[in-house]
C-alpha positions in Angstrom: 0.0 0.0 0.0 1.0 3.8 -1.1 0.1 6.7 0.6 -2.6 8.8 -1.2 -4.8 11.9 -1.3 -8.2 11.6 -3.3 -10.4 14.3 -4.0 -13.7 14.9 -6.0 -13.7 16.6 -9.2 -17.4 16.7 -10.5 -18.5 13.4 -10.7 -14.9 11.7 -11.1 -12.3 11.1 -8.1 -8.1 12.6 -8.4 -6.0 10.5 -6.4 -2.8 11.9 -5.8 0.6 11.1 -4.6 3.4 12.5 -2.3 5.9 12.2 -5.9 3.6 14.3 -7.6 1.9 11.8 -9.5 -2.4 11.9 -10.0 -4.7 9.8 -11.0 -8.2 10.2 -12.8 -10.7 7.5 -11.8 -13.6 8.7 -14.0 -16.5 5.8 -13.8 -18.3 4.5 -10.9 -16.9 1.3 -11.6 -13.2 2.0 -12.0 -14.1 4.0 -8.6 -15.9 1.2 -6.7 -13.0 -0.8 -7.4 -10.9 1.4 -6.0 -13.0 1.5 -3.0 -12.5 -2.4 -2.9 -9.3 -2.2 -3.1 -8.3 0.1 -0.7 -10.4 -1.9 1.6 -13.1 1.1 2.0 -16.2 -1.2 1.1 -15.9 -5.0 1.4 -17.2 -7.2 -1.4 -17.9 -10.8 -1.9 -15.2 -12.8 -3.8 -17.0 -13.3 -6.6 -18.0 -9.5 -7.1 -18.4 -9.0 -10.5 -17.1 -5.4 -10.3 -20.9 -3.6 -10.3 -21.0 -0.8 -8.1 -24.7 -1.3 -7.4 -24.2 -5.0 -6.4 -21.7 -3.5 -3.2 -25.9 -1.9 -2.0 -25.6 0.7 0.1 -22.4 0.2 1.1 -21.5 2.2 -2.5 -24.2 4.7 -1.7 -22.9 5.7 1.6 -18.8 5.5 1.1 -17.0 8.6 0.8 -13.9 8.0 -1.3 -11.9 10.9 0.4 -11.4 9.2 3.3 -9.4 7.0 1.4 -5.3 7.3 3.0 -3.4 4.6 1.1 -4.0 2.5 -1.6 -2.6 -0.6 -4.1 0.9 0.7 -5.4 -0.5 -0.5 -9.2 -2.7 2.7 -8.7 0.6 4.5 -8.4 2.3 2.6 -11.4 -1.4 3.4 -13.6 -0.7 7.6 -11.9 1.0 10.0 -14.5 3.6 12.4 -14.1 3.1 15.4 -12.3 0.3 18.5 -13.6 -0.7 15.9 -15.8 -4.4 15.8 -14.1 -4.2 19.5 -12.7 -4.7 20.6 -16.1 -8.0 19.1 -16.6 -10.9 21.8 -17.4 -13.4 23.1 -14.6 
């Protein structure tokens, strides 16, 4: 696990590191998986990867509270201002 920052940007989450590196997780999916991951919701080995299948669980998480996550997060992460340059 990596130490991370996530914050909402509209409807998609940034997850940055310490290096300067940031991530765009754009669909609920890529975010509930994320969530999963990170060990912020708990799902059922054979989760099919269907945010509405983790029930309210999903509803109620809040992805900021999110403090370290899977290093291949920071191996998918580009290089730094990549994601501060993103419109609005």
């Amino acid at each position: 696990m990596i130490k991370c920052d996530v914050t909402y940007h509209h409807t998609a989450i940034i997850v940055r590191f310490d290096d300067g590196k940031s991530l765009l997780l754009q669909s609920d999916n890529d975010q509930a998986s994320f969530a999963v991951q990170c060990g912020l919701i708990k799902a059922d080995r054979d989760w099919d990867g269907c945010p509405i299948k983790l029930g309210q669980a999903w509803i109620d998480c809040d992805l900021e509270y999110i403090e370290e996550c899977p290093e291949v997060y920071h191996d998918m992460a580009d290089a730094e201002n990549e994601v501060e340059n993103i419109p609005g």
